[in-house]
N, C-alpha and C positions, 0 to 999 in steps of 0.2 A: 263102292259101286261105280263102273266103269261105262262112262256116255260117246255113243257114236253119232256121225252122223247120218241122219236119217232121208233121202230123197226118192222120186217118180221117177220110176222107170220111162223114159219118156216115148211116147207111143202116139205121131199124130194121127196115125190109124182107128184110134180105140174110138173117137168122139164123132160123128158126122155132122153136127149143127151146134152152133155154141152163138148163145147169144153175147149180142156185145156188151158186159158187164163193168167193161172198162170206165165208161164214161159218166154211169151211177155214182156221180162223188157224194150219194147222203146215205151209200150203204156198204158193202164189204170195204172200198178203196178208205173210209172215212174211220170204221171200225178197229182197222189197223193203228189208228192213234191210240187209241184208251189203255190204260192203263190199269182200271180195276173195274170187275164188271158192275160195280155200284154207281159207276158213270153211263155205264151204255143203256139209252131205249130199248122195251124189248118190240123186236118189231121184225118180220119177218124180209132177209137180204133180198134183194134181186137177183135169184139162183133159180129162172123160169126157163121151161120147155129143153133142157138138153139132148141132144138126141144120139145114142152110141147104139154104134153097131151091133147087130144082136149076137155074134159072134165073139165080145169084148163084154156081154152081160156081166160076164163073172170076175174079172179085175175088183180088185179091194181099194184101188183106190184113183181120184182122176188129175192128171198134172192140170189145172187151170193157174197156174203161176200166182194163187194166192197167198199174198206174205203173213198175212196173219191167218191164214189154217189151209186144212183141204175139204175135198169134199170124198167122204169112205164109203162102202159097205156096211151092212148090216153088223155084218159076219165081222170086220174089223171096229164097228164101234163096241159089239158084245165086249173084244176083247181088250178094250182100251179102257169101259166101265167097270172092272176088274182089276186099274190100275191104279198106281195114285200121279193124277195131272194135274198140272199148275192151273190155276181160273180159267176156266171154259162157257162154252156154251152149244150145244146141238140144234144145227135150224135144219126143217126140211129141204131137201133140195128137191124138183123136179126134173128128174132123170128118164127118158121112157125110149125104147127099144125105135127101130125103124117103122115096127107094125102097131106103133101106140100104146103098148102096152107100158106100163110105171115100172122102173127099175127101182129098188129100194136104197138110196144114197141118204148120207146126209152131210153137212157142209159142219165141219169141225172150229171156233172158232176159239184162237189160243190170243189169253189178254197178250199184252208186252208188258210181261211182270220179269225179265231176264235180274234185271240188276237186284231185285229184293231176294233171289236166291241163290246169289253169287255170295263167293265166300273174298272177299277186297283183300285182306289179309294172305292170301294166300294166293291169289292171284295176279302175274306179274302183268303190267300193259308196258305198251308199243305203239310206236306209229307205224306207219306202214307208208313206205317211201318207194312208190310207184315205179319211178324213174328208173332206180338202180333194181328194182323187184326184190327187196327186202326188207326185214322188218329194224326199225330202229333200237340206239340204245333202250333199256327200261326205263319208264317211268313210274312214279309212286303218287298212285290212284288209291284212296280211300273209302272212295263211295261214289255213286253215280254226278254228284255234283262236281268233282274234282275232274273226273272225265272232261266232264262237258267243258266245264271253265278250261282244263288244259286245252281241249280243241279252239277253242274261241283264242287262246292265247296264240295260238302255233296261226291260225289264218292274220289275225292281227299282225303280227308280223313278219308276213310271208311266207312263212316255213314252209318248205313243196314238201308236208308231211300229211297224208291221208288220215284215216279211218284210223283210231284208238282202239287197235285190239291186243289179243293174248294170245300167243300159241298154245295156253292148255289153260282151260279155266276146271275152276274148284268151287263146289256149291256145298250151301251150308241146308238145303233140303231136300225130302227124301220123296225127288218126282220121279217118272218114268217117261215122262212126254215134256216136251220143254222148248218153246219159241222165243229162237235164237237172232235176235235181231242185228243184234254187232255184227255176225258170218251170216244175215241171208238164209238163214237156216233151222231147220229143229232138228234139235237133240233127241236122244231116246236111251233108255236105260238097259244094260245088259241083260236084265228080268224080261224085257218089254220086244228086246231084238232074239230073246230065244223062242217066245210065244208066237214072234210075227214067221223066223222058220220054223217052227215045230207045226203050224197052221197050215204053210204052203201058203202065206197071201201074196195075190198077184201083182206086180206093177210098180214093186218096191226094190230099193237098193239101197243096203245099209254102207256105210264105210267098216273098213277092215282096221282104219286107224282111227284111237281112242281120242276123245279132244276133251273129254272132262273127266272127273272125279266127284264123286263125295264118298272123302275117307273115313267118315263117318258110319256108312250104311252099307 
């Protein structure tokens, strides 16, 4: 099974009122930490009064720049509960037209569980050396801990080497939706990016280039 990436059509058109969500750090900003939803309160985000254009009602999905999920349609979460996704959660959002009336959204909330279904074994890492804009020799990363100790090692002693990533990572389970924290990103599975064209959903842009596997499934 072959994974692309997944982002928002970006449209600052679509939204006319967005509250300022940013500065709520005990709810979506804070969210993005947790790692398994056995840690998170259940408690409803600060995802109040957004207000889109009534001409934009039918977009499936809305760019708010949240790193740990979005906020979809109906009509795209029907076809997302159909799939199989890494640990989640569905909170309501309040969505409503210019003339008040409730748009049906809801705000998608993806754990950062990347590393527990990454395949280490088969997936090569790299630094990412800013400067010359390329990625470094490999490195041999075994599990999320080696990661992290290799970065703490490379700042310790100066190394102008970024971000530890992989030009094609290999997962050892069989998701369809998948929040990608390493690349700023979520994944989505070939099954998952045929359903989103076969549907017509609005306001999405898949990549054309594949960035993972599970040769598995």
């Amino acid at each position: 099974m072959k994974y692309y990436k997944f982002r928002f059509d970006v449209n600052n058109d679509v939204l006319k009122e967005v509250p300022d969500y940013t500065i709520k750090e005990s709810d979506t900003k804070d969210l993005s930490e947790f790692n398994s939803l056995d840690d998170i309160p259940y408690f409803q985000p600060y995802l109040n009064d957004f207000v889109i254009y009534d001409k934009f009602r039918n977009v499936d999905i809305l760019d708010l720049k949240l790193s740990s999920g979005f906020i979809i349609s109906s009509k795209f979460k029907d076809i997302l509960l159909k799939h199989n996704l890494s640990e989640h959660r569905f909170y309501e959002a309040n969505v409503f037209s210019t003339k008040g009336e409730k748009v049906d959204f809801h705000y998608l909330f993806l754990v950062n569980n990347f590393y527990k279904i990454l395949d280490f074994e088969k997936t090569k890492f790299y630094g990412m050396d800013w400067y010359d804009n390329r990625l470094t020799d490999s490195f041999i990363v075994k599990n999320e801990k080696d990661r992290v100790d290799l970065y703490k090692k490379l700042v310790k002693n100066n190394i102008d080497i970024d971000i530890i990533k992989s030009d094609f990572y290999f997962l050892n389970q069989k998701v369809d939706l998948i929040r990608c924290d390493i690349e700023s990103c979520f994944l989505i599975s070939e099954r998952l990016k045929y359903e989103i064209e076969e549907n017509d959903l609005e306001n999405i842009i898949i990549s054309e280039k594949v960035y993972a596997e599970n040769v598995n499934w």
